[in-house]
C-alpha positions in Angstrom: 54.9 72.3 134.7 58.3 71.4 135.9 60.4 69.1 134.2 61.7 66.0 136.0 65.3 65.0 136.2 66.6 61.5 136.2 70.0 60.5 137.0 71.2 57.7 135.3 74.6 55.9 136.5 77.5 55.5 134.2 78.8 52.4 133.6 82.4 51.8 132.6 81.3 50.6 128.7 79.3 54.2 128.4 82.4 56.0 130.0 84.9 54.5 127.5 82.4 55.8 124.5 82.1 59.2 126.0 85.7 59.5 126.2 86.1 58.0 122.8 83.4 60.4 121.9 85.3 63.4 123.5 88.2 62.4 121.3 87.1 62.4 118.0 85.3 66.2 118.8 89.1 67.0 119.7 90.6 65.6 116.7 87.9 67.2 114.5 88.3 71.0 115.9 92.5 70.7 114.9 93.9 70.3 118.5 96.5 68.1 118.8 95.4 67.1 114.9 98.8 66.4 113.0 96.6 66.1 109.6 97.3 68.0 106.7 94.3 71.0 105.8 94.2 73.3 103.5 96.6 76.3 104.6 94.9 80.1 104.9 97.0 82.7 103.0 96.6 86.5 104.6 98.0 89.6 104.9 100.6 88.0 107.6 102.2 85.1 105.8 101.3 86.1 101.9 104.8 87.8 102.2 104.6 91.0 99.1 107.9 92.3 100.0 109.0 95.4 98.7 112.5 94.2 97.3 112.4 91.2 95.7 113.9 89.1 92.5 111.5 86.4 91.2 113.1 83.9 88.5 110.9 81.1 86.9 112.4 78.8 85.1 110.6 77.4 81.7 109.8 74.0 81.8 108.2 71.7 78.7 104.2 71.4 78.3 104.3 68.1 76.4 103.2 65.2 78.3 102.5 67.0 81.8 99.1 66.3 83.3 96.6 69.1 84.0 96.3 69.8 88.1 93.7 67.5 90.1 91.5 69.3 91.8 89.8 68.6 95.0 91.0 68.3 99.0 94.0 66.0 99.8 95.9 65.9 96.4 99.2 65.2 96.0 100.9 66.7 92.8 104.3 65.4 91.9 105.7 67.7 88.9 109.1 67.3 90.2 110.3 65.5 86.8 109.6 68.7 84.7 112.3 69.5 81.8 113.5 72.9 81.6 112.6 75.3 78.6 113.9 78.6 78.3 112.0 80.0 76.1 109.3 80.4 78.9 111.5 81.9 81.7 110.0 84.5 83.1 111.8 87.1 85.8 110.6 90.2 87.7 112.6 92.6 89.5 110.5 94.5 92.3 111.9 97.6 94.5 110.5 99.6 97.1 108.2 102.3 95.9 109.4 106.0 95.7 106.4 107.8 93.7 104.4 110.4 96.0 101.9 109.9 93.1 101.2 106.4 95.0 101.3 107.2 98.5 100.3 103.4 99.6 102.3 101.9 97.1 104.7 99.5 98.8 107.1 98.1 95.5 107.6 98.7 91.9 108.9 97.2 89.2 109.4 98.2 85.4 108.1 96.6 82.2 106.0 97.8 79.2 103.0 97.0 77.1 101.6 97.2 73.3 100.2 100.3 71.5 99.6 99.8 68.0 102.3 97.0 68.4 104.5 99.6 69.8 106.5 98.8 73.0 105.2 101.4 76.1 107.5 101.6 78.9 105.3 102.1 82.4 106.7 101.7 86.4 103.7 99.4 87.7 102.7 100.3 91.1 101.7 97.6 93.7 100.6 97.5 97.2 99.3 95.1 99.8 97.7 95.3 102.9 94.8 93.1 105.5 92.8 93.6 102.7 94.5 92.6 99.4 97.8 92.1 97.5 96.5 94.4 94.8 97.8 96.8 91.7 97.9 100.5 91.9 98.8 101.9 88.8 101.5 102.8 86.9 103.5 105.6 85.9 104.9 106.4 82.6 107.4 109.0 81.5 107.2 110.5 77.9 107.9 108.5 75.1 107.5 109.9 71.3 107.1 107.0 68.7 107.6 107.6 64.6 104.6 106.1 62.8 106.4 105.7 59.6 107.0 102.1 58.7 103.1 101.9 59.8 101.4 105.2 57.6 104.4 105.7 55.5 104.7 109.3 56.4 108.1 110.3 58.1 106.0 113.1 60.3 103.2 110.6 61.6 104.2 110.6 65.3 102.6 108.8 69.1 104.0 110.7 71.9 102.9 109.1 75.3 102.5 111.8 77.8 104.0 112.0 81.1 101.7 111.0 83.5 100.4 108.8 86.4 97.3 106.7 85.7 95.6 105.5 88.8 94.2 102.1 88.8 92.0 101.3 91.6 89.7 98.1 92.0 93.0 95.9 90.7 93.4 92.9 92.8 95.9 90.2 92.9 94.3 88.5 96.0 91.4 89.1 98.5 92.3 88.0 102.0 91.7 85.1 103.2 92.7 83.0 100.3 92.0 79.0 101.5 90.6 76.2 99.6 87.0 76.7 97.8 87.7 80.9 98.1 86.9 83.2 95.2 87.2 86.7 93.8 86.3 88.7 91.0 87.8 92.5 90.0 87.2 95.0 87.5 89.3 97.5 87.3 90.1 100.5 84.4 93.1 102.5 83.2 93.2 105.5 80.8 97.0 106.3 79.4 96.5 109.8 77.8 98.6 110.5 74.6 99.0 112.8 71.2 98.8 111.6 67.8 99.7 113.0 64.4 98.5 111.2 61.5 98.2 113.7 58.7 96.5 111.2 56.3 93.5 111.3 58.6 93.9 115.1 59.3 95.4 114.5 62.7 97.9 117.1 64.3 99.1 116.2 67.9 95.2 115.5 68.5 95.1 113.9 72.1 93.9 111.0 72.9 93.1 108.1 75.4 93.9 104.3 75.5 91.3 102.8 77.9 92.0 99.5 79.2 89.4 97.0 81.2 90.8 94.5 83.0 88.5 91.5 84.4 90.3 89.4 86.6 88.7 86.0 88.0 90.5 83.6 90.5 88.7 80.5 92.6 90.8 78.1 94.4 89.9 74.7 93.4 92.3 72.4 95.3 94.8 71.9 98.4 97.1 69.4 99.5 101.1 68.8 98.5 103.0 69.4 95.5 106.8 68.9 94.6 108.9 71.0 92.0 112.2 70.4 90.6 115.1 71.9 92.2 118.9 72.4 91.5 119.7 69.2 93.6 116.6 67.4 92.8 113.1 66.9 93.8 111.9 69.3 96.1 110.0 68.2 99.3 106.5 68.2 99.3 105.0 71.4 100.2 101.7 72.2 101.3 100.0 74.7 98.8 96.9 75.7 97.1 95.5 75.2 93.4 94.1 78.5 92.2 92.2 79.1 88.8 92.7 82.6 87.3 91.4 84.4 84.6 92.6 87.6 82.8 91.0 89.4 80.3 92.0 93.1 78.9 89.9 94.6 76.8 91.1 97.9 75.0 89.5 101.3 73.2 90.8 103.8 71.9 89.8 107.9 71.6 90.6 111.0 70.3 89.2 114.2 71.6 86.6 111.9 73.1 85.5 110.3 70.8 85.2 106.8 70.0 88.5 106.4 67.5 87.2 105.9 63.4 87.5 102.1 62.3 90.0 102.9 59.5 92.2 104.4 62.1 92.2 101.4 64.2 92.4 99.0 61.6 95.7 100.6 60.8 97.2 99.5 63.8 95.6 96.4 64.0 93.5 97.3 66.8 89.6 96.4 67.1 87.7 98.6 69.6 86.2 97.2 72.4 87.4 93.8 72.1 89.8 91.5 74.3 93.2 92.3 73.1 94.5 90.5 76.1 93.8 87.4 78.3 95.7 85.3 80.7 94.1 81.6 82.0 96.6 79.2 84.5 96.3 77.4 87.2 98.9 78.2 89.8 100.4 77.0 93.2 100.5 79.0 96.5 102.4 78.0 99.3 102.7 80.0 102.2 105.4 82.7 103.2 106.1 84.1 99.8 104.0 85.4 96.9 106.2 83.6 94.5 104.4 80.8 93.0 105.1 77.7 93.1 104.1 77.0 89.6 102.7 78.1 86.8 100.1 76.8 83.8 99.2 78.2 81.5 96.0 77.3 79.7 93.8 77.4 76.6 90.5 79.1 76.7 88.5 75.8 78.1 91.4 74.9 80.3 92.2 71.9 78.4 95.4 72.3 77.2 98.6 73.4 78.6 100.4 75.6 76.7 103.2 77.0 78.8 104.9 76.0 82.0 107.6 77.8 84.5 108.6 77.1 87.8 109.7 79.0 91.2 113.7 78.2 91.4 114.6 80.9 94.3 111.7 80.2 97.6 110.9 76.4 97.0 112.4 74.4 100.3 113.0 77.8 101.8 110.3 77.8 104.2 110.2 74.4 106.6 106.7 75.1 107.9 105.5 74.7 104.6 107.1 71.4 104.1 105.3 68.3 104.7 106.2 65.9 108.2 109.4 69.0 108.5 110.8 68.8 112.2 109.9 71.8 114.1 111.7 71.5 116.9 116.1 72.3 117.6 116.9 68.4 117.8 116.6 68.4 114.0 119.2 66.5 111.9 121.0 68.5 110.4 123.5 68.0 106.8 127.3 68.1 108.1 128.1 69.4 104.6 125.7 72.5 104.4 124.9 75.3 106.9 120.9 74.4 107.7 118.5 76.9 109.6 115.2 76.4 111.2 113.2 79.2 113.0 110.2 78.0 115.6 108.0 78.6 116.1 106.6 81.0 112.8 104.4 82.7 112.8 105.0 83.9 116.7 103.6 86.6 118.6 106.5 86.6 121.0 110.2 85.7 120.7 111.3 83.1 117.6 114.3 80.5 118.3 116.9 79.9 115.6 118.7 76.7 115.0 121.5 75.7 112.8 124.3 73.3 112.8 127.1 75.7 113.4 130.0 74.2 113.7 132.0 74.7 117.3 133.6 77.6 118.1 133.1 79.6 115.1 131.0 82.9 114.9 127.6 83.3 113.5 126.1 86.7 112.2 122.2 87.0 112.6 120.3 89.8 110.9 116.7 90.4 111.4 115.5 92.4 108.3 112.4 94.3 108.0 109.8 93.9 104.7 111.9 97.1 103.2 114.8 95.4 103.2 116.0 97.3 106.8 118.0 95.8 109.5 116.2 95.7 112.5 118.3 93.6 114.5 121.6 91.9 114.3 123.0 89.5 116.6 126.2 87.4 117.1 126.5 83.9 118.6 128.7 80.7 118.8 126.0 78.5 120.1 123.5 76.5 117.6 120.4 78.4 119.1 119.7 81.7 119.6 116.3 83.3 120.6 115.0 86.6 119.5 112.4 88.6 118.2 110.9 89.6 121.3 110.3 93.3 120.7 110.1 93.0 117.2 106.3 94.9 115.9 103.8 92.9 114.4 104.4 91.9 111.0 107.0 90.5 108.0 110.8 89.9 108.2 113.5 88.1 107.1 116.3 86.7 108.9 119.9 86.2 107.8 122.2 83.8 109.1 126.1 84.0 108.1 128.3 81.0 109.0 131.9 79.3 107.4 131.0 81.7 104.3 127.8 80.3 103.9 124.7 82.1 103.9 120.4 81.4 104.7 117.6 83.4 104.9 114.4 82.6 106.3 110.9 84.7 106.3 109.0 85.5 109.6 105.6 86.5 110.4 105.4 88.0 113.7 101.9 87.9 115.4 99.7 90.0 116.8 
């Protein structure tokens, strides 16, 4: 049976509707849509580089209100008070242990033994995958156990080792609104103990660490932060919820350790020692939050707060209604960059208000802190990037003795 076509003539009221009609399927598939949605964080713009120096500054719980949550939210905590005793700073360089062949920084810190402070190199990476943890690496440290036993021969000598850490991770590409991942990873620290109440005489041992690690993003929209000169912009970002918990047991010559022993140090086997719950904002182009909560148990209460002070206002795609285009105002008093488009897969232009006549340096670094390109101009644009690989960079513009710098992602 063949099926009978009909032509039926438009008029102009049903051509109007199908154009109106053709519209709104436009607007709703993002072309030509200036609306704010939730931004996508991935391996090319969820910038780990390998030399970095975070600072957060400490700001005061009392009073703040707990993050909305939900699609379009605008969060103002651009009136925070500063607190120092919650500043918090990390120092990462580019990682130099064979032991961690796909390690891409470091940085150095320690952690609690028996209440006794363990110095480690942590071993991060990142790749399409994940911004994840590696491991860490610990040189030997010997430890008297006297003002714990009372016995001036007692000792804990951490070996020299490497303990591997696999399964860690920080953040599973994509990460976009209503995402969420869950890791378990595990990390054995070998060491020797002497505690001759207990009739131990460098017996070895391992500290065995679980750690569970939960994050969901719960929210997108625009946040502001304070800043040196005021209230930031707003910036588009992500809410994400994490959730931390270590949980630590100890052994010696495989065995499960003796309760008295533990009890000793103040150690309970097989329970959380450990655990981390925040909320925190992500904006695009660095890894550096934006800022930080931290929260009871039920997420109820805050009971810490710090702040990025170094990458907020750094990055104009991320601001909110920020020109993209070189017939930006620009401040006569300050040297002001902007790079378009970014990301790019081909060449990038730079803009800045240079004044006329005088010189302008322009280094292209690469994630390692390389120079890959340097250029020199008088003009107030300059194009470039054409040949650079796939990938994360920074650019560096010199001008009057004043410097920027700006991160790229360069396309595939």
């Amino acid at each position: 049976m063949k099926t009978q076509l009909t032509h039926t003539p438009f008029g102009a009221g049903k051509l109007m509707m199908l154009v109106s009609f053709c519209a709104l399927l436009h607007a709703a598939s993002g072309q030509g849509n200036t609306t704010q949605a939730a931004i996508t964080l991935t391996f090319k713009n969820f910038i780990v580089p390998a030399k970095a120096d975070y600072f957060y500054q400490g700001a005061d719980a009392s009073g703040i209100v707990i993050p909305s949550q939900g699609t379009h939210q605008r969060w103002d905590y651009s009136n925070l008070n500063k607190n120092d005793a919650n500043n918090n700073a990390i120092s990462y360089v580019p990682a130099n242990n064979p032991a961690y062949p796909n390690a891409l920084r470091q940085f150095d810190n320690s952690f609690l033994l028996a209440g006794l402070p363990i110095a480690q190199t942590t071993m991060e990476g990142n790749n399409k995958s994940s911004y994840h943890g590696l491991g860490t690496h610990l040189e030997k440290q010997a430890f008297p156990l006297e003002s714990i036993t009372g016995n001036p021969g007692d000792s804990l000598i951490i070996d020299k080792q490497d303990v591997q850490e696999p399964h860690q991770v920080f953040e599973k590409y994509p990460v976009t609104y209503s995402t969420s991942f869950h890791s378990h990873s595990i990390s054995k620290t070998g060491f020797h103990l002497s505690i001759a109440a207990f009739g131990l005489d460098h017996v070895p041992g391992q500290f065995v660490q679980h750690t569970f690690d939960n994050r969901d993003v719960l929210g997108w929209g625009k946040v502001r932060v304070p800043t040196e000169s005021g209230p930031s912009k707003y910036i588009k970002a992500l809410l994400q919820k994490l959730s931390v918990l270590k949980i630590d047991s100890v052994y010696l010559a495989g065995q499960p350790a003796p309760a008295a022993l533990l009890a000793a140090f103040g150690v309970t086997q097989g329970e959380t020692t450990r655990s981390f719950y925040q909320y925190r904002f992500y904006q695009e182009n660095t890894d550096a939050y934006l800022i930080n909560f931290s929260m009871d148990p039920t997420f109820s209460t805050i009971t810490g707060l710090n702040y990025d002070t170094k990458y907020v206002d750094k990055n104009p795609g991320n601001i909110i209604a920020a020109a993209t285009d070189a017939n930006a105002s620009f401040s006569p008093n300050e040297l002001a960059v902007k790079v378009f488009p970014n990301p790019s897969p081909s060449e990038f232009t730079i803009s800045f208000n240079n004044k006329s006549g005088s010189k302008a340096s322009v280094v292209v670094f690469d994630l390692y802190g390389r120079p890959v390109q340097r250029m020199e101009t008088v003009s107030n644009t300059l194009r470039f990037g054409k040949d650079l690989k796939p990938g994360t960079y920074s650019v560096q513009v010199i001008s009057n003795n004043e410097k920027k710098v700006i991160n790229l992602v360069k396309n595939e």
